[in-house]
C-alpha positions as CSV (number, residue, x, y, z in Angstrom):
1,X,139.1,-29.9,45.8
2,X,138.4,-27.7,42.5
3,X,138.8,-24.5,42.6
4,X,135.7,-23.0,42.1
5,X,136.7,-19.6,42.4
6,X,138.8,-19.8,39.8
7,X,135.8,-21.4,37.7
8,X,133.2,-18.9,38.3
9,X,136.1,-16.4,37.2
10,X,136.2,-18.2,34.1
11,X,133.1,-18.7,33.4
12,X,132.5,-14.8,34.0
13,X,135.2,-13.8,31.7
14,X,133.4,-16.3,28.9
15,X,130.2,-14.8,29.2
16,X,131.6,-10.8,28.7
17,X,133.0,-11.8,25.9
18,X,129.6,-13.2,24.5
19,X,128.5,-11.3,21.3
20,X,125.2,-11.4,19.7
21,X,125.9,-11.5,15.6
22,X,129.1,-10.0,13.9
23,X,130.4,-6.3,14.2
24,X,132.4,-3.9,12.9
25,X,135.4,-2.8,15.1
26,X,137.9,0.0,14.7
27,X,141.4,-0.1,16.5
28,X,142.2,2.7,18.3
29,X,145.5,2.2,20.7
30,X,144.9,-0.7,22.9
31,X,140.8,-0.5,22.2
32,X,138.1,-1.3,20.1
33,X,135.5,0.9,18.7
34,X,131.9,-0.6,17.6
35,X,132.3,1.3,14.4
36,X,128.7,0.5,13.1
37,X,126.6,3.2,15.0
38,X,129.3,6.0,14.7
39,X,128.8,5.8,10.9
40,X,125.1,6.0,10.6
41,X,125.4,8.7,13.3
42,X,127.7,10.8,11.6
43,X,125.4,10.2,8.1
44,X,121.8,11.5,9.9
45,X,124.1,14.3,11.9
46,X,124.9,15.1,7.9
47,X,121.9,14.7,6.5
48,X,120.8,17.4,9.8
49,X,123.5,19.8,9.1
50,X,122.7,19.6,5.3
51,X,118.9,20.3,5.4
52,X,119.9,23.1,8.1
53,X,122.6,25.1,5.5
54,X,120.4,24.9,2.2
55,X,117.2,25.8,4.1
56,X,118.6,28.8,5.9
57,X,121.4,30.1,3.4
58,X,119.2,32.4,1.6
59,X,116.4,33.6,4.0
60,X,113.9,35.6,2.9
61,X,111.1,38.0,4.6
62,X,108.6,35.8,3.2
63,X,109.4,32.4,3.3
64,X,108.9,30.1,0.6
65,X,110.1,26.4,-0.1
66,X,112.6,24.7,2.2
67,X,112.4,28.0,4.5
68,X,108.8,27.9,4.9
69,X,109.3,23.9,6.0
70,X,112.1,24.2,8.5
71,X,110.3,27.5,9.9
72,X,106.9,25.0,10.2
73,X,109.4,22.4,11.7
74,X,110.8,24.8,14.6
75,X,107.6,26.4,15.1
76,X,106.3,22.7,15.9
77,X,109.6,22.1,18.5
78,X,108.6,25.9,19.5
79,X,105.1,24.6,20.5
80,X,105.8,21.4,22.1
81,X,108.8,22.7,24.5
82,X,106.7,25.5,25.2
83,X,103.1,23.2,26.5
84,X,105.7,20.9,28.7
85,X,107.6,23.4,30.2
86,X,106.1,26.3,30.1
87,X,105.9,29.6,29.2
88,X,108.4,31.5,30.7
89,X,111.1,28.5,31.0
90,X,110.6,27.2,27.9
91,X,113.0,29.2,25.4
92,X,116.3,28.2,26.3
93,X,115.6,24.2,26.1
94,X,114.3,24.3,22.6
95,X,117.2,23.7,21.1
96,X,117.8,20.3,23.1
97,X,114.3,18.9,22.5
98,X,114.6,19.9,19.0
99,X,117.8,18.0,19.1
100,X,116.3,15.5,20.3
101,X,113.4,15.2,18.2
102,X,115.4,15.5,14.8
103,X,117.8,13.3,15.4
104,X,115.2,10.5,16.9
105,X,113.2,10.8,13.7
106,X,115.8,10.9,11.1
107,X,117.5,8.1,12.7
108,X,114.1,6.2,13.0
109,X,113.0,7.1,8.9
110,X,116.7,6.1,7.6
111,X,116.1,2.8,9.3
112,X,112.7,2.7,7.5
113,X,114.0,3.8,4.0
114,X,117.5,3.6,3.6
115,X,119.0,0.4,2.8
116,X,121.5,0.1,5.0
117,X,122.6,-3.9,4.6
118,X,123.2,-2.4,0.9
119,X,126.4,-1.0,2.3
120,X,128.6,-4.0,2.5
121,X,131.2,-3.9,5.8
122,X,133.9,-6.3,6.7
123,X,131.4,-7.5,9.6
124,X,128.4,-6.9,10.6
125,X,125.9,-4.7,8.8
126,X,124.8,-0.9,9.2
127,X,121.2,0.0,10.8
128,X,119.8,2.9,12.4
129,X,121.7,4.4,15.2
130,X,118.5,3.9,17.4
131,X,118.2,0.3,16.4
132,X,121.2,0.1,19.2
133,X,120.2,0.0,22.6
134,X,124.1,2.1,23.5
135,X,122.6,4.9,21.4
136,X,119.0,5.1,23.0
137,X,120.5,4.8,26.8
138,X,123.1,7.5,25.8
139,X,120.1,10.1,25.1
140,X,118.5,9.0,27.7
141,X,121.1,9.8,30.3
142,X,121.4,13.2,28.2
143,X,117.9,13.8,29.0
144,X,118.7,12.9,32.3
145,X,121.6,15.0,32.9
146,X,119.4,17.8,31.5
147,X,116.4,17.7,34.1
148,X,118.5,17.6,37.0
149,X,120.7,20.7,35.8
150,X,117.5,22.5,34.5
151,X,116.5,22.0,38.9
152,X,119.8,22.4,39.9
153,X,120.0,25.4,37.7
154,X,116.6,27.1,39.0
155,X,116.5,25.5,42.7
156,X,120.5,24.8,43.8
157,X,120.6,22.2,46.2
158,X,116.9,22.6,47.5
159,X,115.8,21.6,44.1
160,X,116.5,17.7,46.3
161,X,113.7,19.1,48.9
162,X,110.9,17.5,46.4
163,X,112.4,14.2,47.5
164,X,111.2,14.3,51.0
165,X,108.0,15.7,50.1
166,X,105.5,16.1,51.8
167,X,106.8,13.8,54.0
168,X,110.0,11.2,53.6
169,X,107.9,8.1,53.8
170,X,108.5,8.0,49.8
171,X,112.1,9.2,49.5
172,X,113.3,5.2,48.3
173,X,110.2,5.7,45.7
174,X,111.0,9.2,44.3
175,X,115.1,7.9,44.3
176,X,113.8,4.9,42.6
177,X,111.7,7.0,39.7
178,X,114.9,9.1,38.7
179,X,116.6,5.9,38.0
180,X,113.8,4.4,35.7
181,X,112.5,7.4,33.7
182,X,116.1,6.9,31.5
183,X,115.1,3.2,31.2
184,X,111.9,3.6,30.0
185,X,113.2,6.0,27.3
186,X,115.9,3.9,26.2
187,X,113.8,0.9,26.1
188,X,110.9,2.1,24.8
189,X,112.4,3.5,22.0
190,X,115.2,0.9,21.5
191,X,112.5,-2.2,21.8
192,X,110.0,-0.4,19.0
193,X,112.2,0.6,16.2
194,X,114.0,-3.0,16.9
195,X,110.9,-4.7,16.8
196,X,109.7,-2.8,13.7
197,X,112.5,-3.2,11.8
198,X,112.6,-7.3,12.4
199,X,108.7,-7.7,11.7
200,X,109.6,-6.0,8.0
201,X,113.0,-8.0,7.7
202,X,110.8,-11.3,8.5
203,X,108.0,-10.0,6.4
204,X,110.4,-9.1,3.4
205,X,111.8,-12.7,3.9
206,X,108.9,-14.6,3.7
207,X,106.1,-12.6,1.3
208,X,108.3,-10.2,-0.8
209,X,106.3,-8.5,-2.7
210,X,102.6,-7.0,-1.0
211,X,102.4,-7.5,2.0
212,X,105.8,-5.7,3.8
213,X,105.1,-2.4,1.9
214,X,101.9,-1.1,4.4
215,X,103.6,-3.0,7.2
216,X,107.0,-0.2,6.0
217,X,104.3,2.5,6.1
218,X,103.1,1.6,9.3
219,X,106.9,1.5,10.6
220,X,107.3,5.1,9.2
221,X,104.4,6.0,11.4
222,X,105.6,4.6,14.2
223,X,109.0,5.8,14.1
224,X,107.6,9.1,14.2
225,X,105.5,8.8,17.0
226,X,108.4,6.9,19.0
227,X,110.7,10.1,18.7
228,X,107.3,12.4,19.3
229,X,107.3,10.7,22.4
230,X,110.8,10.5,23.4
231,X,111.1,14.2,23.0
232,X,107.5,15.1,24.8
233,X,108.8,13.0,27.8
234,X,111.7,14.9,27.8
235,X,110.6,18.1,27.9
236,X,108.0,17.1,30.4
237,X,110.8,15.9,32.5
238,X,112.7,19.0,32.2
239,X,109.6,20.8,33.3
240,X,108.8,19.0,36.2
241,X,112.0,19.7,37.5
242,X,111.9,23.3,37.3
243,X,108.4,23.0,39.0
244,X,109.6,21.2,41.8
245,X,106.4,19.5,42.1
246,X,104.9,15.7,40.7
């Protein structure tokens, strides 16, 4: 008689191993790194931290230039954390959902305009960090992580009250909701910038010259709607929680 446990183990361990197209590993000890995201992580975290020192290293009373942009760029993060969360809450998350919001955008734009695939690797090829779906689940669990401290923070352990409320009839509803709000983000984001980026590599493939350019200034649109919207729904998340009510 065939062991079919043994099989089915088999079988399992084949399909983990399953990759989709080549990557780029580094060696660390006994395991592998997916080296590909890291690096265009680290070069938008760069690009960040660069725009950030020249900007701000001589500030003047009257801004002018790069200071007047960055100060239009904050006051725009000011605005948005404030209308989600609200007045009096809103100061100390700005700097997250700004976080948020730069990082999403640049990431999305480099995909847009850099050319990535010019950068040659041993295997695999470089694309935006958001073009992975590890990178768009990871800030969505930090958004996450960050509503249920921001109730935690204001409530304690009440803040788990709103789950039986009004009554407990919907308690496997509002259990279910906390696990599909990181979802959403990460696949929302994760499915547009991938699909945007294909329908321009498919375009470029097949009509070169005309046709993919509006279709790469659509994509910048996009892009920066898709981390409007990842950052609005975070801040409204964080909100909520701190309201204690749906």
């Amino acid at each position: 008689m065939p062991d079919f446990v043994g099989i089915s183990r088999n079988s399992f361990y084949e399909i983990s191993n399953v990759e989709v197209g080549q990557h780029f590993y580094w060696q660390l000890g006994n395991f592998q790194v997916h080296a590909q995201v890291p690096i265009t992580s680290w070069i938008v975290v760069t690009i960040l931290l660069s725009l950030a020192i020249i900007a701000t290293r001589n500030l003047q009373t009257i801004p002018a230039d790069a200071q007047n942009f960055i100060e239009y760029v904050l006051e725009f993060i000011r605005d948005l954390t404030r209308t989600q969360i609200g007045e009096e809450e809103y100061r100390p998350w700005v700097p997250f959902v700004g976080t948020m919001f730069l990082f999403i955008f640049v990431s999305n734009w480099s995909g847009a305009l850099f050319p990535w695939r010019v950068l040659e690797l041993p295997n695999g090829e470089l694309a935006a960090p958001t073009n992975d779906i590890n990178t768009t689940v990871a800030l969505a669990l930090l958004t996450s992580v960050a509503y249920f401290y921001a109730g935690l923070h204001k409530k304690g352990l009440s803040y788990f009250g709103k789950y039986i409320q009004p009554t407990p009839v919907p308690l496997p509803i509002n259990i279910l909701e906390d696990f599909t709000k990181p979802l959403s983000l990460s696949f929302r984001l994760f499915g547009n910038i991938l699909a945007d980026e294909l329908v321009v590599a498919v375009l470029i493939s097949l009509v070169p010259l005309v046709i993919p350019i509006p279709m790469m200034f659509l994509g910048l649109f996009t892009s920066a709607i898709q981390a409007l919207i990842f950052a609005t729904l975070a801040a409204a998340y964080i909100g909520e929680s701190m309201e204690g009510h749906h």
